[in-house]
FIDRENNU-453708 format. One record per residue (C-alpha): residue number from 1; x, y, z. Coordinates in Angstrom, 3 decimals. Layout:
BEGIN
NODE   resi          u          v          w
NODE    NUM          X          Y          Z
...
// end
This chain:
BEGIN
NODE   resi          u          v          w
NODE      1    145.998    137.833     80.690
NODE      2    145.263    138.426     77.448
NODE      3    148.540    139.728     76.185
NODE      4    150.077    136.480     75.411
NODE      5    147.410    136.003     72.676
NODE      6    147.516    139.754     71.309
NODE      7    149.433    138.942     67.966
NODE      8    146.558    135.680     67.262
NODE      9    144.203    138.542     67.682
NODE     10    145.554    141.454     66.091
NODE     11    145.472    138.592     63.155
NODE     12    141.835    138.013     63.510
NODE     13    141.454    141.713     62.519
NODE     14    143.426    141.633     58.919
NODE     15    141.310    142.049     55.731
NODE     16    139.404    138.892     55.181
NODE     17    141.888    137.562     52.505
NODE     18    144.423    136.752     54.949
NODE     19    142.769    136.476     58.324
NODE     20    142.926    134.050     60.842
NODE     21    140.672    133.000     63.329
NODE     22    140.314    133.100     67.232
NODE     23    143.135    131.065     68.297
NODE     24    142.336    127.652     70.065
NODE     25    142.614    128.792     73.617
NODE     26    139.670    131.273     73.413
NODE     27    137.624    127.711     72.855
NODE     28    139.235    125.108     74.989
NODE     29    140.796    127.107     77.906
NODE     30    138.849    127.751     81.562
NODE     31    140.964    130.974     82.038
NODE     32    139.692    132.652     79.363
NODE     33    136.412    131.456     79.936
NODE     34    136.097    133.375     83.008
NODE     35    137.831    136.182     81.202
NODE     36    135.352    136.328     78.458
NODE     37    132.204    136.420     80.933
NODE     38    133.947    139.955     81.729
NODE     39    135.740    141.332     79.354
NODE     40    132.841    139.858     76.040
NODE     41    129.817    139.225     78.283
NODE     42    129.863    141.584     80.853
NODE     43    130.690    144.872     79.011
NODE     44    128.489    144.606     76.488
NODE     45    124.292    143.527     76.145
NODE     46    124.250    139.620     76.950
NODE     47    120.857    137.635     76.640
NODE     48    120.146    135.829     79.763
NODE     49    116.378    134.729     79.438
NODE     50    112.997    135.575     78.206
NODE     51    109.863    138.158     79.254
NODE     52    107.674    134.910     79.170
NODE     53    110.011    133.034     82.092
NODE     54    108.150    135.591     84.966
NODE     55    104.947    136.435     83.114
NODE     56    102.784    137.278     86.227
NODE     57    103.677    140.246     88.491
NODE     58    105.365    138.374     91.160
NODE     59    106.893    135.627     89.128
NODE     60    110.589    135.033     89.922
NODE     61    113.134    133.073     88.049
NODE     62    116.347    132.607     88.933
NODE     63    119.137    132.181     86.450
NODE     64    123.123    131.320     86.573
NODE     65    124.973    132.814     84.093
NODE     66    128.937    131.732     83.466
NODE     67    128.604    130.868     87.391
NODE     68    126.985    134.222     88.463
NODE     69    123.352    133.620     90.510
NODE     70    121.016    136.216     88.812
NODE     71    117.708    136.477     89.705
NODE     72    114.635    138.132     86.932
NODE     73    111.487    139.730     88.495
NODE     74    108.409    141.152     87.445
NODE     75    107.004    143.907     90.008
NODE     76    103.778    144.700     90.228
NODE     77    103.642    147.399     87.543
NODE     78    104.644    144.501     84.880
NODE     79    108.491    145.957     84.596
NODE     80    111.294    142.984     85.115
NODE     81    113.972    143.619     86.745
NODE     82    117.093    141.772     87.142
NODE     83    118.963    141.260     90.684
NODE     84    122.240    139.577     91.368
NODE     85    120.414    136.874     93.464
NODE     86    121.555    137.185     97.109
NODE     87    120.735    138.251    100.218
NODE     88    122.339    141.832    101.196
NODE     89    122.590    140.237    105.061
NODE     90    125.056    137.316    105.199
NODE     91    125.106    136.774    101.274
NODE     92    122.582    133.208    100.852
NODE     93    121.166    132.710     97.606
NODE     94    118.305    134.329     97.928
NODE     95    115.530    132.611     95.500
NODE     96    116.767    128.916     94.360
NODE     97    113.369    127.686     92.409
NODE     98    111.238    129.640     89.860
NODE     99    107.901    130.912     92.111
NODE    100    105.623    133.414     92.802
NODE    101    105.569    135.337     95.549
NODE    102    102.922    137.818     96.190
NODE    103    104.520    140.959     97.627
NODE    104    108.043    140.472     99.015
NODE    105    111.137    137.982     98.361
NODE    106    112.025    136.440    101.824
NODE    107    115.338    134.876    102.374
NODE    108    114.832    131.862    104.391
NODE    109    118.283    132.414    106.595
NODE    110    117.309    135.118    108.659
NODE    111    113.833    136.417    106.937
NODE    112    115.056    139.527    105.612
NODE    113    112.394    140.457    103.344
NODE    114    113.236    142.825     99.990
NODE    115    109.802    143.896     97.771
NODE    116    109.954    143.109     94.072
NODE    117    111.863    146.031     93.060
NODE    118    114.406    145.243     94.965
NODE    119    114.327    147.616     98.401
NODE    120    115.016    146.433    101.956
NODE    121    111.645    145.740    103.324
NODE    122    111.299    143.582    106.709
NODE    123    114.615    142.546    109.065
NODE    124    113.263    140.604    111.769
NODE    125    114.903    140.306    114.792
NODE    126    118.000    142.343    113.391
NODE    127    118.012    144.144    116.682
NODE    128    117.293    141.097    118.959
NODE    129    114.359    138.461    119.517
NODE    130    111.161    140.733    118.675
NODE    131    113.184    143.609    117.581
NODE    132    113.183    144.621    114.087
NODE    133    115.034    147.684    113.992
NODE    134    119.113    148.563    114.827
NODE    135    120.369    152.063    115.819
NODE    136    121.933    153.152    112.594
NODE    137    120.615    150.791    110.345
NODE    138    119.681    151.982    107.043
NODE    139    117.562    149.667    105.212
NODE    140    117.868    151.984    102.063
NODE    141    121.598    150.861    101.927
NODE    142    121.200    146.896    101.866
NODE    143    118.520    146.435     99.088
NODE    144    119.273    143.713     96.588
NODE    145    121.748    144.729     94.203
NODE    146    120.390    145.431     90.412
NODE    147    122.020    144.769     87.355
NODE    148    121.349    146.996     84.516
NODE    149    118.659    144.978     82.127
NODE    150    116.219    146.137     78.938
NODE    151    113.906    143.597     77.341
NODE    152    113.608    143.276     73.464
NODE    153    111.234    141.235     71.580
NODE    154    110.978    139.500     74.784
NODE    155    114.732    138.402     75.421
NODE    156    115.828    140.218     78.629
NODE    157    119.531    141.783     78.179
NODE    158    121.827    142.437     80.962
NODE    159    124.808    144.771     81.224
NODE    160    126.992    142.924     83.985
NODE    161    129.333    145.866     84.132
NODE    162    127.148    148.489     84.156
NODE    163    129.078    150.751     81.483
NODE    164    127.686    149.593     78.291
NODE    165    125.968    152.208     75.982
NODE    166    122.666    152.851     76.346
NODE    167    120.240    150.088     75.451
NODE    168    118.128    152.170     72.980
NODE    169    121.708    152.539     71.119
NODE    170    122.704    149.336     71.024
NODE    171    119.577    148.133     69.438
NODE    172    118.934    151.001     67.004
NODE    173    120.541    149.700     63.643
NODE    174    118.785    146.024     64.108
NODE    175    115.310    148.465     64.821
NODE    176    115.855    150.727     62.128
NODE    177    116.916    147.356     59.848
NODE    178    113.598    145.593     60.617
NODE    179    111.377    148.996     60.708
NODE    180    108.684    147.456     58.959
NODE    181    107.866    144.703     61.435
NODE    182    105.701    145.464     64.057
NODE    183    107.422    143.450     67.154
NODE    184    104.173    144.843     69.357
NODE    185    102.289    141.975     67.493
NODE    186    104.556    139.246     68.736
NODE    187    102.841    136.750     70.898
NODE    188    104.524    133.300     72.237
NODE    189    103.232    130.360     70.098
NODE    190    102.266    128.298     73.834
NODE    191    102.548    124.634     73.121
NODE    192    105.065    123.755     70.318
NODE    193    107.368    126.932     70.515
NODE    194    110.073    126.554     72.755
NODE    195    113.104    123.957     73.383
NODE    196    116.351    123.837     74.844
NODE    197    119.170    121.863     73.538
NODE    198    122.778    121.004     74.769
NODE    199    125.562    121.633     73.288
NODE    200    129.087    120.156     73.596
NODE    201    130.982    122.958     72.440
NODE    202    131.701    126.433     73.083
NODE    203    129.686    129.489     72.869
NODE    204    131.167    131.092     70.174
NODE    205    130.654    128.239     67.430
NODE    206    127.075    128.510     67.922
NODE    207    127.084    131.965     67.211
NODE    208    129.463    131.400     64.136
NODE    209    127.686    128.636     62.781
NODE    210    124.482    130.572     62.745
NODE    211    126.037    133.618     60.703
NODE    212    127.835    130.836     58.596
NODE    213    125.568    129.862     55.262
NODE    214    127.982    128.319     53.225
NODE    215    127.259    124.724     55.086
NODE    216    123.972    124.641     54.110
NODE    217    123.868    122.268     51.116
NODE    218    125.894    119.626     53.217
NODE    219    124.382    120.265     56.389
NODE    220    120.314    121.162     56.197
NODE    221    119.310    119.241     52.770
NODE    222    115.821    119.577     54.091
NODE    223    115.713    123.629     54.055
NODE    224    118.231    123.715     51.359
NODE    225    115.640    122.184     49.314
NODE    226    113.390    125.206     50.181
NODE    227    115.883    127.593     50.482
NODE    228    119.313    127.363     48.093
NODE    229    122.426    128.761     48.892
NODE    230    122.148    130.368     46.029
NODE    231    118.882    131.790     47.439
NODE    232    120.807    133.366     50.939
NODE    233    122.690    136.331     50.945
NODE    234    125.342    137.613     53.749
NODE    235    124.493    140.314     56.336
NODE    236    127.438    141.889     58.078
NODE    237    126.180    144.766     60.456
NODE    238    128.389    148.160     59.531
NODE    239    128.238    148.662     63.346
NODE    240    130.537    145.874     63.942
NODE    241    128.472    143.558     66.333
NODE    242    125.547    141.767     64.473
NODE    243    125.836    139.536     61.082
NODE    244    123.778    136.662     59.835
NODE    245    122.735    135.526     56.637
NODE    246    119.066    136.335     54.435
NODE    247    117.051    134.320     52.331
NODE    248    115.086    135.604     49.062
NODE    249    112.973    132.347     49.290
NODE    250    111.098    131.803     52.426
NODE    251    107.432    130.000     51.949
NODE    252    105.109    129.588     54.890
NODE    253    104.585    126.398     56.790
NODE    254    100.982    125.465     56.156
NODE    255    100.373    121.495     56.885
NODE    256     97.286    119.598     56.199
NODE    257     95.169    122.758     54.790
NODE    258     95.472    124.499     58.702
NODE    259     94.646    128.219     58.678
NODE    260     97.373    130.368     56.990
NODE    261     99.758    131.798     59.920
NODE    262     98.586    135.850     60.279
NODE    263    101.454    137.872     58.846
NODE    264    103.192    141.202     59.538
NODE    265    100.826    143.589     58.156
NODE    266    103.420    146.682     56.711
NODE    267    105.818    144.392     54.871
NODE    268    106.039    145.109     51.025
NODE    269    104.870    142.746     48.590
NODE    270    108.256    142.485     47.421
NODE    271    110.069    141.223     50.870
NODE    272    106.870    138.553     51.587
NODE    273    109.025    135.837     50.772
NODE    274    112.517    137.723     52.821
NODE    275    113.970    136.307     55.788
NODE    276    116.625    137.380     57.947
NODE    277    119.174    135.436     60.516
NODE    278    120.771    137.627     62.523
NODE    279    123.119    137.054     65.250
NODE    280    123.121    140.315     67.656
NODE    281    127.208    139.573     69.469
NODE    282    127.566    138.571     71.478
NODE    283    124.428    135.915     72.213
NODE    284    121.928    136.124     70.572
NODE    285    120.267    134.951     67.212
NODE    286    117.043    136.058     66.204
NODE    287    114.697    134.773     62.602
NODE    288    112.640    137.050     61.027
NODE    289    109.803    135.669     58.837
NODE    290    106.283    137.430     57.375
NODE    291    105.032    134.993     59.585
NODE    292    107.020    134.113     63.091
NODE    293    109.880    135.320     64.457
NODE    294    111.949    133.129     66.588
NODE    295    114.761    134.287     69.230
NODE    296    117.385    131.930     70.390
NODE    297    120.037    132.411     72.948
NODE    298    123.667    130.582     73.936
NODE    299    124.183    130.018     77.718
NODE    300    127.917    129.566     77.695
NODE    301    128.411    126.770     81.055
NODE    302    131.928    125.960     80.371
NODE    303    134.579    126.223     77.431
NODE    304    133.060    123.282     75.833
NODE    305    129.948    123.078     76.979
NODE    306    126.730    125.553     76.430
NODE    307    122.562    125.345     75.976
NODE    308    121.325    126.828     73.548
NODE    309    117.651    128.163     73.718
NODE    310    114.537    128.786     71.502
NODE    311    111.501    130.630     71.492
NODE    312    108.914    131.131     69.051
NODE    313    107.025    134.033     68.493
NODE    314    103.930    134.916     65.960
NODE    315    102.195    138.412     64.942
NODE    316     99.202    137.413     66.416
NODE    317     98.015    135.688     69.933
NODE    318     95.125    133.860     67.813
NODE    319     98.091    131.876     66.884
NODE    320     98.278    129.727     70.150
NODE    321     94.595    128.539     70.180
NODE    322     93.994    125.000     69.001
NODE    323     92.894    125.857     65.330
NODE    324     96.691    126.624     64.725
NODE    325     98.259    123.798     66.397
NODE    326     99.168    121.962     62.995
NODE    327    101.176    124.743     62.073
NODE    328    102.986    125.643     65.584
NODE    329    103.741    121.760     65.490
NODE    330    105.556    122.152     61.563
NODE    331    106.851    125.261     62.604
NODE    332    108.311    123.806     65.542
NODE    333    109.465    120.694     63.657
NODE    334    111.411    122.120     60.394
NODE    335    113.583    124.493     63.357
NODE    336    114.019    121.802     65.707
NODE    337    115.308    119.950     62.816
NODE    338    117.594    121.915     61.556
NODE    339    119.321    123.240     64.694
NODE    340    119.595    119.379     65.405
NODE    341    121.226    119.015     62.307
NODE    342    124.401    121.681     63.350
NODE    343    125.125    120.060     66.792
NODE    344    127.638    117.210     65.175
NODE    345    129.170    120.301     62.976
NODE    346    129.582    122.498     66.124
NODE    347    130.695    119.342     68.355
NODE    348    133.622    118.716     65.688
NODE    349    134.444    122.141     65.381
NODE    350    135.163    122.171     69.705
NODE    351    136.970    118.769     69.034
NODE    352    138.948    120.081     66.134
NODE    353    140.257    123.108     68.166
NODE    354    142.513    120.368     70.495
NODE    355    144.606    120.118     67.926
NODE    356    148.095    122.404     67.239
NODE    357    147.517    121.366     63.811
NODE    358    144.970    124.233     63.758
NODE    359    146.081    127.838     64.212
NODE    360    143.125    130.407     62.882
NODE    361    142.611    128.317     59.674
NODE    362    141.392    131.037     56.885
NODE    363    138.279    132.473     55.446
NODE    364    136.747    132.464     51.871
NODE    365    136.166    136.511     51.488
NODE    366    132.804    135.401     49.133
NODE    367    131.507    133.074     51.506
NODE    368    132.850    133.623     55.389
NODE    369    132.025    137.597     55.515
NODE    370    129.689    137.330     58.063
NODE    371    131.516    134.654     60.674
NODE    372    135.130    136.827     60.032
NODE    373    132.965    139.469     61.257
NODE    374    132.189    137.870     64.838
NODE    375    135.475    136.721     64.583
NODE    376    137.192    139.998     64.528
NODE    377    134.298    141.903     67.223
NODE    378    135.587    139.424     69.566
NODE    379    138.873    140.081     68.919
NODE    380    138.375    143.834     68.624
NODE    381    136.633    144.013     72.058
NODE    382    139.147    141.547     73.788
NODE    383    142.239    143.710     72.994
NODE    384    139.951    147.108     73.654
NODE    385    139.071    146.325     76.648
NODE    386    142.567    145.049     77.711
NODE    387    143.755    148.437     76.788
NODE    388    145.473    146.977     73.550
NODE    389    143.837    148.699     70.943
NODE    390    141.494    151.349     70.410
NODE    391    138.081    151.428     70.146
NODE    392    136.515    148.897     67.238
// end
């Protein structure tokens, strides 16, 4: 499928000075929509939701990603798990509504019960009325299926194609990058640190836009005023899938005399006022301040259409009680704000990409590093994984 487009993306993977970008069909066409949930999504580490979405032992949450029913669990040992979310008997959607359950996940069709690490537990009447057992039967066959799945500073990763290298490797540079934080302290802010937002455009502008820095005097004049271009510096991972933008000039959010936000306790007196946006390819964005961290996610629906997900975390769980509400409320504010601020930029980009007067446009090699870069890892892992180029 992807042949047709191999010299656009060979293009994509010139030195910066005279690349192009992803051609137009990679953001207006359903085909490759359903080829990128494979081929981008599926054989690499794809965000699909968040530790604090099944917080009990026993919570479930089911979750469609790019059309595929998923379902996250957390057993009884705390551990979440993710399931493609249907029945191993005559393939219902198993769970359809975020619950609890206490011991076992029953498919209302026929009962068949699974426990919540996924094994065949209970198959009433699978041998007749009031018989629960077949000749031949093996339950330990028919458990729900799982999908390989880590969790990192809460977001839960999935490997849809099961061949991905090992999570622990994929995350290492942005770990070794961000040593000094201690990402045990996170805690969700409660009230005031979360929202969800629509987008009418596709995936991959999001993830450009937020490794993109140069629109920030026309775009944010608010946090421009705080933090100047001139301020931000470009990150472009050596590994090839993460880049972002930093800022020399971060100040904390304190409204109204409220109690000072607690910070990471290791960071250097020198990097107090350093923060980091980093987008981790192919989904996932994550802000690093002294004083909060927030993670953010793009749930690609359809070629022009995705949601786009925050959560807000703080080195501390102090931070949730009432005496800090002032400052979860700014905190929540000046982000909400600002990612408002994008959605005409990214909605005109997806419009923009109709036309044939647009064929890869070009890049400015002091300003566009770090969106060339997601440019060309797409591109890279399209034609690798299509067998038309080696290994990026």
């Amino acid at each position: 499928m992807i042949e047709g487009l191999q010299p656009a993306l060979e293009a994509v993977g010139q030195p910066i000075e005279f690349a192009k970008g992803l051609p137009n069909e990679l953001f207006t066409s359903d085909r490759y929509f359903a080829m990128e949930r494979d081929q981008l999504f599926g054989r690499s580490w794809a965000v699909i939701g968040a530790g604090i979405d099944v917080p009990n032992p026993g919570d479930l949450k089911p979750v469609t990603f790019m059309g595929l029913p998923l379902l996250m669990v957390r057993n009884k040992a705390g551990e979440i798990g993710v399931f493609h979310n249907v029945c191993s008997h005559r393939g219902l959607e198993l769970v359809n509504e975020k619950k609890n359950v206490s011991r076992l996940i029953r498919c209302p069709y026929h009962a068949w019960s699974f426990t919540l690490d996924g094994d065949l537990n209970q198959t009433p009447g699978i041998g007749g009325p009031g018989v629960n057992t077949c000749p031949g039967f093996e339950k330990a066959k028919h458990g729900l299926k799982p999908i390989r799945s880590a969790v990192w500073m809460d977001m839960v990763f999935v490997n849809l194609s099961g061949d991905a290298q090992p999570f622990e490797d994929f995350i290492a540079p942005l770990n070794e990058r961000w040593h000094d934080y201690d990402f045990g302290l996170l805690a969700h802010g409660g009230t005031h640190s979360s929202w969800t937002m629509e987008l009418g455009a596709n995936w991959k502008f999001g993830v450009e836009n937020h490794c993109d820095g140069y629109h920030l005097p026309m775009v944010h004049p608010e946090l421009n005023a705080v933090s100047r271009l001139e301020d931000h510096y470009p990150i472009v991972g050596p590994e090839g899938y993460y880049a972002g933008q930093g800022s020399l000039a971060y100040n904390a959010m304190r409204p109204n005399n409220a109690p000072a936000l607690p910070h990471f306790p290791r960071i250097s007196a020198d990097r107090q006022t350093v923060s980091e946006y980093i987008s981790l390819f192919p989904n996932a964005t994550i802000g690093v301040h002294i004083d909060h961290v927030w993670v953010l996610w793009f749930d690609p629906v359809s070629p022009s259409r995705t949601v786009e997900r925050m959560e807000i975390y703080y080195p501390g769980k102090q931070v949730a009680g009432t005496d800090y509400t002032p400052v979860r409320e700014e905190v929540h504010r000046f982000w909400y704000k600002v990612f408002q601020e994008d959605l005409w930029a990214v909605e005109g980009l997806q419009r923009g990409r109709s036309s044939p007067g647009f064929a890869g446009g070009a890049f400015s090699p002091a300003m566009d590093g770090p969106s060339h870069s997601f440019h060309k890892w797409a591109a890279a892992s399209l034609l690798e994984n299509a067998g038309l180029a080696t290994a990026h």
